[in-house]
mmJSON file of the N, C-alpha and C atoms, coordinates in Angstrom:
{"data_MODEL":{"atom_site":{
"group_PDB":["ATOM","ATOM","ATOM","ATOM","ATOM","ATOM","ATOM","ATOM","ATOM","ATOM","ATOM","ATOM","ATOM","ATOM","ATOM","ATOM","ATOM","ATOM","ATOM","ATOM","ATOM","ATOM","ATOM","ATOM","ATOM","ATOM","ATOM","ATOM","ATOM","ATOM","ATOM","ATOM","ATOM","ATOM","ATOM","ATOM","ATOM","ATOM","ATOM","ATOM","ATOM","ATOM","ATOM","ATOM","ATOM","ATOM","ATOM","ATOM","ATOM","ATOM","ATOM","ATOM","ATOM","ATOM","ATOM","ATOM","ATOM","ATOM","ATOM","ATOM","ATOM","ATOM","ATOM","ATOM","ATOM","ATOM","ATOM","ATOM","ATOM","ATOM","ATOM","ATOM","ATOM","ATOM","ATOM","ATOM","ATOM","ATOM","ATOM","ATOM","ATOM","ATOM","ATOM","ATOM","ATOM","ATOM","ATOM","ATOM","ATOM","ATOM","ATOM","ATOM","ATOM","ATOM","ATOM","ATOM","ATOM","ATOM","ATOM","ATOM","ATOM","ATOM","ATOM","ATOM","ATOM","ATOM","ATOM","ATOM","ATOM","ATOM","ATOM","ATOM","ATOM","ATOM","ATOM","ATOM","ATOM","ATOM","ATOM","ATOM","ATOM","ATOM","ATOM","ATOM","ATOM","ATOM","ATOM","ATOM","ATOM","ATOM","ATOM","ATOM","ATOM","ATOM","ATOM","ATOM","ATOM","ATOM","ATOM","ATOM","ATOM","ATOM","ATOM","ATOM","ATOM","ATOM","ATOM","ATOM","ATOM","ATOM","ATOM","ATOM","ATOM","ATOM","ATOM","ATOM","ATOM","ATOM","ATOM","ATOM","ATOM","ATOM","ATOM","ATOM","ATOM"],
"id":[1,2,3,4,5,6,7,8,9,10,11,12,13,14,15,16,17,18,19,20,21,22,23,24,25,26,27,28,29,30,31,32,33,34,35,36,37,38,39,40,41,42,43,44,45,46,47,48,49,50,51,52,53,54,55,56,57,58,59,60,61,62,63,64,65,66,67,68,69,70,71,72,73,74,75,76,77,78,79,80,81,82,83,84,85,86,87,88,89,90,91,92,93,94,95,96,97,98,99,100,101,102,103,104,105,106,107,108,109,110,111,112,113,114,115,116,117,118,119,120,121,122,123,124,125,126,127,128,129,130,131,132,133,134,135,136,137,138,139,140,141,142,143,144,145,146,147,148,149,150,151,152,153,154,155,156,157,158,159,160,161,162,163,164,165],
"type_symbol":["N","C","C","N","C","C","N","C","C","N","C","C","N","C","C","N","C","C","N","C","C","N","C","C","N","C","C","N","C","C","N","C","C","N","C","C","N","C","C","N","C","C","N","C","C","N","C","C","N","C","C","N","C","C","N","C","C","N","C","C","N","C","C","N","C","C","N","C","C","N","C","C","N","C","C","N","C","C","N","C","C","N","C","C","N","C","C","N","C","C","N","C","C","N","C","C","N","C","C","N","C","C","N","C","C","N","C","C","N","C","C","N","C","C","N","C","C","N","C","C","N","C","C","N","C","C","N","C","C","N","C","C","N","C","C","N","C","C","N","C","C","N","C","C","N","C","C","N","C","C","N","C","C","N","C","C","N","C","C","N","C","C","N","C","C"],
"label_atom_id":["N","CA","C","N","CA","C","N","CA","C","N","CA","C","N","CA","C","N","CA","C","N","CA","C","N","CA","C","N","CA","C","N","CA","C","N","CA","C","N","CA","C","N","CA","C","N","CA","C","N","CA","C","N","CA","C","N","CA","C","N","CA","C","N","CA","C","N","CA","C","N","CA","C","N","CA","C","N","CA","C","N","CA","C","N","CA","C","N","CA","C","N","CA","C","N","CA","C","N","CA","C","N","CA","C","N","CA","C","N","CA","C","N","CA","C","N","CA","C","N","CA","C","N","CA","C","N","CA","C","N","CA","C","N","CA","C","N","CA","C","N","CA","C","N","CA","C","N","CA","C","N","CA","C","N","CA","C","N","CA","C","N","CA","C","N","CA","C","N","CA","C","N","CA","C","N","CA","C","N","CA","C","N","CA","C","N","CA","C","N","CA","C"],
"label_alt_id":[null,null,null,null,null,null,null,null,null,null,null,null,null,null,null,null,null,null,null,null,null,null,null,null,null,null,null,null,null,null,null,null,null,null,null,null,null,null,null,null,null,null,null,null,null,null,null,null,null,null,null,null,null,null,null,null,null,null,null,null,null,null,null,null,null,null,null,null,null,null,null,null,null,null,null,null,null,null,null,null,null,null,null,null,null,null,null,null,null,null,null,null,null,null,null,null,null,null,null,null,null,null,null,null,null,null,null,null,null,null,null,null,null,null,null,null,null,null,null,null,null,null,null,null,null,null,null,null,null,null,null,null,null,null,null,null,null,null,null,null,null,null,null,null,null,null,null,null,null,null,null,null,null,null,null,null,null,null,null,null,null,null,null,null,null],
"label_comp_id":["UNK","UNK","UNK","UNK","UNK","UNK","UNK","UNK","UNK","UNK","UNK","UNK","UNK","UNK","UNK","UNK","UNK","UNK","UNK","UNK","UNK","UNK","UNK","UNK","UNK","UNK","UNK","UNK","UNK","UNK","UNK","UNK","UNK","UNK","UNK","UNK","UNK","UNK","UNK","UNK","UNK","UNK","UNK","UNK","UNK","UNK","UNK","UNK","UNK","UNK","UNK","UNK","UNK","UNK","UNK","UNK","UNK","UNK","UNK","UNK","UNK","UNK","UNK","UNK","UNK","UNK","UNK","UNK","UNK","UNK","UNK","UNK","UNK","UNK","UNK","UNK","UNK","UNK","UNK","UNK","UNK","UNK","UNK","UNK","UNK","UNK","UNK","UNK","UNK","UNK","UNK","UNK","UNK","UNK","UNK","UNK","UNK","UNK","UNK","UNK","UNK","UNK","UNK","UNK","UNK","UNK","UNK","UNK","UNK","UNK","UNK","UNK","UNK","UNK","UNK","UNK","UNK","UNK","UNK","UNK","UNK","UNK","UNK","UNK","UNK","UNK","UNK","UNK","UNK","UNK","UNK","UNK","UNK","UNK","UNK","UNK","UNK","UNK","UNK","UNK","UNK","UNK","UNK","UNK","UNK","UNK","UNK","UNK","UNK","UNK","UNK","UNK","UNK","UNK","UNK","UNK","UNK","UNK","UNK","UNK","UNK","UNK","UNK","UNK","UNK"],
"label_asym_id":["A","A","A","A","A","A","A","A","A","A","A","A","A","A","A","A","A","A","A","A","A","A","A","A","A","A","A","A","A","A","A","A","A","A","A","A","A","A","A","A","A","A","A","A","A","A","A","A","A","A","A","A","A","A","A","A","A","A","A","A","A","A","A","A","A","A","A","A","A","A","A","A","A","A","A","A","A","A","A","A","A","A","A","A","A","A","A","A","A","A","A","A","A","A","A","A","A","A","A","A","A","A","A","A","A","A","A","A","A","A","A","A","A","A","A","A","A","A","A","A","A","A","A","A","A","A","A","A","A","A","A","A","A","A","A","A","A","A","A","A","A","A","A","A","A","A","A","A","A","A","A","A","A","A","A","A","A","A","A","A","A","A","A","A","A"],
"label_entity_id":["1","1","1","1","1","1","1","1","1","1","1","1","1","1","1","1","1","1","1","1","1","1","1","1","1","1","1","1","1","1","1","1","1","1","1","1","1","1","1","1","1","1","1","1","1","1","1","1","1","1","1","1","1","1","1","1","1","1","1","1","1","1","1","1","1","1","1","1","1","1","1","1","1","1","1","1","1","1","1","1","1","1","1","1","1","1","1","1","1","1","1","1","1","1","1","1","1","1","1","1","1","1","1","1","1","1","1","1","1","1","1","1","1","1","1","1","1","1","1","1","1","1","1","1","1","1","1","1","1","1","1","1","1","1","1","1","1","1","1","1","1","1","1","1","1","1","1","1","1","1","1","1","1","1","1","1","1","1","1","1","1","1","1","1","1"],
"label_seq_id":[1,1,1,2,2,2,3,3,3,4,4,4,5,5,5,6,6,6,7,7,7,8,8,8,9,9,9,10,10,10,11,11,11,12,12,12,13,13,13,14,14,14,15,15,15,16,16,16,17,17,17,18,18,18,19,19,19,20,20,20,21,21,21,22,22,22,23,23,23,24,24,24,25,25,25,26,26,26,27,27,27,28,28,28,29,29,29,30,30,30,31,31,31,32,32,32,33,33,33,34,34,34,35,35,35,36,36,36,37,37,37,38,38,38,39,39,39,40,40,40,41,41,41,42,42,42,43,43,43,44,44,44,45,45,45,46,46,46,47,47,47,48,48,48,49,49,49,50,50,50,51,51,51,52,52,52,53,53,53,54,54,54,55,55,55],
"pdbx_PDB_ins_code":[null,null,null,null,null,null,null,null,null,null,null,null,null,null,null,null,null,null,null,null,null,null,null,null,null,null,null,null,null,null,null,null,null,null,null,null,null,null,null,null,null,null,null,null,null,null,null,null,null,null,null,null,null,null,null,null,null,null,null,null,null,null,null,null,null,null,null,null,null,null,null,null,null,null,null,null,null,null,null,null,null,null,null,null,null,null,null,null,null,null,null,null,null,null,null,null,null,null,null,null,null,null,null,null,null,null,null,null,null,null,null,null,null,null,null,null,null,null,null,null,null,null,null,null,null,null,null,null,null,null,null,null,null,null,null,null,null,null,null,null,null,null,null,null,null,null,null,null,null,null,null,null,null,null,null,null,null,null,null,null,null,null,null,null,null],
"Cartn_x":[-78.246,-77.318,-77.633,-76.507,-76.855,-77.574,-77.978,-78.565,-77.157,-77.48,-76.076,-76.878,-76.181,-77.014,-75.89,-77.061,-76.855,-76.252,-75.44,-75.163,-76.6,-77.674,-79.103,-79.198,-78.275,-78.701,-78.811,-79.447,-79.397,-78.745,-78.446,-77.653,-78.403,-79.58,-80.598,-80.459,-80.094,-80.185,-81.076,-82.172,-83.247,-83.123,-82.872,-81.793,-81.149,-80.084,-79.717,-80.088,-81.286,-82.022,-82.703,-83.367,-84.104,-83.283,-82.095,-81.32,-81.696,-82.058,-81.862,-80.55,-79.943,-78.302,-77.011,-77.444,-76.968,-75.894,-75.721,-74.761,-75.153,-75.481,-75.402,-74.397,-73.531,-72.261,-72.751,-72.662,-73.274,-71.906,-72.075,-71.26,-71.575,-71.139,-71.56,-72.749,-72.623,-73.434,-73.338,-74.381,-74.57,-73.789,-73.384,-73.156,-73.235,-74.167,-74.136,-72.684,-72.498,-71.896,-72.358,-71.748,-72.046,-71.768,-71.165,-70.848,-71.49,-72.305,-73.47,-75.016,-75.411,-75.997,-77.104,-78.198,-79.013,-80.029,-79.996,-81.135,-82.238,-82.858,-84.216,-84.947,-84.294,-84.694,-85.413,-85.322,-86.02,-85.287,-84.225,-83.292,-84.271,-83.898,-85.17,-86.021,-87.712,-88.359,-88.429,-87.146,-87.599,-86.921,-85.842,-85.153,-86.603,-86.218,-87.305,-87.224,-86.123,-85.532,-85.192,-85.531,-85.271,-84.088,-83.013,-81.345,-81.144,-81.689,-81.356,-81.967,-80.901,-81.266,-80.429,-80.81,-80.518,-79.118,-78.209,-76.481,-75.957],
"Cartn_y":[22.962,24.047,24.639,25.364,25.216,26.402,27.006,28.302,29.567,31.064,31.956,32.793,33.557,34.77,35.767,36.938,38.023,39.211,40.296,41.373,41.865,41.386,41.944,41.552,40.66,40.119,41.036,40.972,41.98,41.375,39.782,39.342,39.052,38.063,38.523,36.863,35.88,34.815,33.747,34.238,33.505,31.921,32.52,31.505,29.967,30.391,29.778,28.935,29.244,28.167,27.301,27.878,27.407,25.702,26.002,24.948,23.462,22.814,21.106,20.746,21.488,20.612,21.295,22.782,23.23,23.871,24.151,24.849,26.057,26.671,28.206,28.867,29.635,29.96,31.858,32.135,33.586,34.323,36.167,36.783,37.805,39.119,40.388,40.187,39.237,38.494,36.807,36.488,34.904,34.457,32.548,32.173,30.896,30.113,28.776,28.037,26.64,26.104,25.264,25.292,24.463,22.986,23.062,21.609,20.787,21.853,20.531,20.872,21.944,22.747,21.526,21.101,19.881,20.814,22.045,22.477,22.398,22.316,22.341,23.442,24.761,26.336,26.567,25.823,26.194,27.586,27.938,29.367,30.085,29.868,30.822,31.491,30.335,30.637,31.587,31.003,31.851,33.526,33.524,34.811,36.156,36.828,38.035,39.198,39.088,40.024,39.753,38.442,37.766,38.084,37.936,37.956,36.035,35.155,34.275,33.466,33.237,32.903,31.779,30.946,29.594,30.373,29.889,29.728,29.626],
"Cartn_z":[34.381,34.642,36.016,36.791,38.092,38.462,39.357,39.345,39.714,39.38,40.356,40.614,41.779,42.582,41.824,41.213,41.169,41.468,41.532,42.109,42.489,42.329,42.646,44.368,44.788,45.944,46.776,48.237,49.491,50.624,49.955,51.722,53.024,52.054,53.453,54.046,53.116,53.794,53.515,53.232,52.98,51.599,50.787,50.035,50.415,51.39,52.178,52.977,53.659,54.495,53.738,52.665,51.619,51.376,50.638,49.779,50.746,49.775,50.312,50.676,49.486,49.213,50.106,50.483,51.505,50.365,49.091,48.326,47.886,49.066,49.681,50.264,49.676,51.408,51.136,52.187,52.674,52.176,52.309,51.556,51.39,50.803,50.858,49.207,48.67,47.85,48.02,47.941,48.277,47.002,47.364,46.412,46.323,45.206,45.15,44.299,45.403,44.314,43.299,41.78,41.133,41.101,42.145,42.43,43.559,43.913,45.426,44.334,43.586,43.059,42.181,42.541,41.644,41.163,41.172,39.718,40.674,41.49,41.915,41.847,42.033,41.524,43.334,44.42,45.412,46.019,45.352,46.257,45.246,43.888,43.037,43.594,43.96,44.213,45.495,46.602,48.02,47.635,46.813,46.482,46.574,47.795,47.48,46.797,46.025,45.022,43.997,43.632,41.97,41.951,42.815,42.53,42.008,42.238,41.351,40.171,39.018,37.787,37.437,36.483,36.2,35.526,35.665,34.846,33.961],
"occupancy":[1.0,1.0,1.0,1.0,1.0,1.0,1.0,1.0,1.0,1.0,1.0,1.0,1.0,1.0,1.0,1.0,1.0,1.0,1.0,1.0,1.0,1.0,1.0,1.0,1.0,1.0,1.0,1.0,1.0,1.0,1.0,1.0,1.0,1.0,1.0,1.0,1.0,1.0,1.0,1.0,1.0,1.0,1.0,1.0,1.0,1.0,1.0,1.0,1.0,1.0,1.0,1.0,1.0,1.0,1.0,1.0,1.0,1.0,1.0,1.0,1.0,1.0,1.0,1.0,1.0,1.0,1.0,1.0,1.0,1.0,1.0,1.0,1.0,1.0,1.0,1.0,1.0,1.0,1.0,1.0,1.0,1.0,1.0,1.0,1.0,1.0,1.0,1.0,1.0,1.0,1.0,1.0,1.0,1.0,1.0,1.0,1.0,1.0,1.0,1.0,1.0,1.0,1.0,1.0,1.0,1.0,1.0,1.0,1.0,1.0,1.0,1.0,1.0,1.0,1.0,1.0,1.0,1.0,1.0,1.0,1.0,1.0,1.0,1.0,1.0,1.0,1.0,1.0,1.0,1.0,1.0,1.0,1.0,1.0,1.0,1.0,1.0,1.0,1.0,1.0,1.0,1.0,1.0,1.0,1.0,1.0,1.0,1.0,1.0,1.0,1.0,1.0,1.0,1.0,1.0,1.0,1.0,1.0,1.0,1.0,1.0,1.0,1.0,1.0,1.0],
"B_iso_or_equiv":[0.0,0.0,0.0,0.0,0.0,0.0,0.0,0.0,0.0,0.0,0.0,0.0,0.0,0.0,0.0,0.0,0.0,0.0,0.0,0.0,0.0,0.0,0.0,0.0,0.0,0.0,0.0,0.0,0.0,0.0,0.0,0.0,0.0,0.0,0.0,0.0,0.0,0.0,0.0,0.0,0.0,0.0,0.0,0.0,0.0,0.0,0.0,0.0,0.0,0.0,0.0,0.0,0.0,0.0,0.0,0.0,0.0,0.0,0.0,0.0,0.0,0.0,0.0,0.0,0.0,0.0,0.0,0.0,0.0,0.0,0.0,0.0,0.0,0.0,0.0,0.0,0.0,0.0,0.0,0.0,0.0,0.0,0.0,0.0,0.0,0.0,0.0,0.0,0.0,0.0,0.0,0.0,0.0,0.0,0.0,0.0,0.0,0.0,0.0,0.0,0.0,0.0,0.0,0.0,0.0,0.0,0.0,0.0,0.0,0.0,0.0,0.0,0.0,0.0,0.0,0.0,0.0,0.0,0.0,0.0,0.0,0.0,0.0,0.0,0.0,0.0,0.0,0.0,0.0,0.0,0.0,0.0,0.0,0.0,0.0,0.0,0.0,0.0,0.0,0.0,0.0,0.0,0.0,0.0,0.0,0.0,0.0,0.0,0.0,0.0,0.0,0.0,0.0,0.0,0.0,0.0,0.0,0.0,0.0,0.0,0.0,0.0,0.0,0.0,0.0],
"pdbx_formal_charge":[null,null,null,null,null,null,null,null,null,null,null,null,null,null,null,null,null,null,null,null,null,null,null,null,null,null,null,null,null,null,null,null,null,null,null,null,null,null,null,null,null,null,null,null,null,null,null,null,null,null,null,null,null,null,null,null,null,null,null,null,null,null,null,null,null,null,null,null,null,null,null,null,null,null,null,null,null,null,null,null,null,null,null,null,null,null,null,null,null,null,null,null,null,null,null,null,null,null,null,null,null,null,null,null,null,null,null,null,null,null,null,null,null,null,null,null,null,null,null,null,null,null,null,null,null,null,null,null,null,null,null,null,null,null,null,null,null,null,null,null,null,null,null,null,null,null,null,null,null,null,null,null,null,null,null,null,null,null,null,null,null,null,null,null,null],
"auth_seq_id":[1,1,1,2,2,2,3,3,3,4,4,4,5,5,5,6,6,6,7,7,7,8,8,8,9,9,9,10,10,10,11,11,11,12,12,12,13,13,13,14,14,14,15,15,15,16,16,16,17,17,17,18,18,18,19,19,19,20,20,20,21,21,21,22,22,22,23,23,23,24,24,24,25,25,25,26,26,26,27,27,27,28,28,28,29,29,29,30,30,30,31,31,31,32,32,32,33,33,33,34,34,34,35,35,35,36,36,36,37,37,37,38,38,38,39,39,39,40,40,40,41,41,41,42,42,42,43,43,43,44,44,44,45,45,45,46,46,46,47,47,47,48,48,48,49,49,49,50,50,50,51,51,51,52,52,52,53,53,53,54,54,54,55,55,55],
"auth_comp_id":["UNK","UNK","UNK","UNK","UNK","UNK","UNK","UNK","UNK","UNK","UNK","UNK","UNK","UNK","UNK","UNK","UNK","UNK","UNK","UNK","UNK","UNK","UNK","UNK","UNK","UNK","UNK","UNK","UNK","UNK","UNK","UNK","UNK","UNK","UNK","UNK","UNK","UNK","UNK","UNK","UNK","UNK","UNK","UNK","UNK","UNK","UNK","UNK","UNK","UNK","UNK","UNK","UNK","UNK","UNK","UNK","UNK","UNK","UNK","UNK","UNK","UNK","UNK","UNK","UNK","UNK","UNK","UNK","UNK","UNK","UNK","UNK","UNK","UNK","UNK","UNK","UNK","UNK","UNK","UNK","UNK","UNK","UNK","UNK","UNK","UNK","UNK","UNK","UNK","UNK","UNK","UNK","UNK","UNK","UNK","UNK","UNK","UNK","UNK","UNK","UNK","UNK","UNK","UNK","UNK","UNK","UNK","UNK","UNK","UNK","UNK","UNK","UNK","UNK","UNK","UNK","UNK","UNK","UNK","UNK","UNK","UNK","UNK","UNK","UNK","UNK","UNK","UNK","UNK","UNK","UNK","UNK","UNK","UNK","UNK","UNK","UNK","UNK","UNK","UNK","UNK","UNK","UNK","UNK","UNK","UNK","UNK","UNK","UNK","UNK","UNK","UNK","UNK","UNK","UNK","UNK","UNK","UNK","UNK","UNK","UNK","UNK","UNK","UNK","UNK"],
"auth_asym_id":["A","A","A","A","A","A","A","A","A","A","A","A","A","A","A","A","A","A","A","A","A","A","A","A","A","A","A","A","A","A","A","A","A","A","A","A","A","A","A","A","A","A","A","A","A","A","A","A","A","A","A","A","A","A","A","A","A","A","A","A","A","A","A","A","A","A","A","A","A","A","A","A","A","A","A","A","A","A","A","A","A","A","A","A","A","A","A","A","A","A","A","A","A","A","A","A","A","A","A","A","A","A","A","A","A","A","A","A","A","A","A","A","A","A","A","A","A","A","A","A","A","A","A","A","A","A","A","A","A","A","A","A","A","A","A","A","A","A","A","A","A","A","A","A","A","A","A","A","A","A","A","A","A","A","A","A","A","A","A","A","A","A","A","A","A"],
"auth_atom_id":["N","CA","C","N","CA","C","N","CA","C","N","CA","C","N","CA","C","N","CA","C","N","CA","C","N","CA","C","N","CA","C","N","CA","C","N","CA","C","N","CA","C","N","CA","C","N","CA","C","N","CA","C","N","CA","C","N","CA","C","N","CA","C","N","CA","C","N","CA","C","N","CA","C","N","CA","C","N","CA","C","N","CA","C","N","CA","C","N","CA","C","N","CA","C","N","CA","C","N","CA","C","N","CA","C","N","CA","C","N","CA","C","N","CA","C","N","CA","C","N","CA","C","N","CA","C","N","CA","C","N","CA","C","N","CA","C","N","CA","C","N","CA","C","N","CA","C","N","CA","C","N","CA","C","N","CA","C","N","CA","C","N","CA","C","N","CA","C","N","CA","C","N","CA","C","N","CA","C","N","CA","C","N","CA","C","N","CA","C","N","CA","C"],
"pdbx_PDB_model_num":[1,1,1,1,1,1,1,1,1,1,1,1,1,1,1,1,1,1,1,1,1,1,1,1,1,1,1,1,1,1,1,1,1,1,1,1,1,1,1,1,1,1,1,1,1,1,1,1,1,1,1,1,1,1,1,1,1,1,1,1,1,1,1,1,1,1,1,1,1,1,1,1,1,1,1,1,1,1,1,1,1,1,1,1,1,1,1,1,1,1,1,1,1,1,1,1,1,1,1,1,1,1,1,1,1,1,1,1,1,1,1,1,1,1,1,1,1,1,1,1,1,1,1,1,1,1,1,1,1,1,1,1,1,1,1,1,1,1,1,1,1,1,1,1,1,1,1,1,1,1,1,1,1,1,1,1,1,1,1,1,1,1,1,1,1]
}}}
């Protein structure tokens, strides 16, 4: 299941650079798609606000 960012997010980006798969698109909240989205949890881990959780 794929991961989603939160209303917890801050928009900082970090996320984003993170992704292998690049299914990050920036936003007044980030947002992965579930469709480039392979589960690796690496936006997880870099999230410095625990805004993302598995889906």
């Amino acid at each position: 299941m794929a991961y989603k960012i939160t209303e917890d997010c801050a928009a900082c980006g970090t996320c984003a650079g993170e992704c292998p798969m690049g299914a990050i698109s920036a936003g007044d909240i980030y947002k992965i798609d579930p469709n480039v989205c392979t589960d690796c949890g690496t936006c997880a881990d870099a999230c410095p606000v625990g805004a993302i959780v598995q889906g």
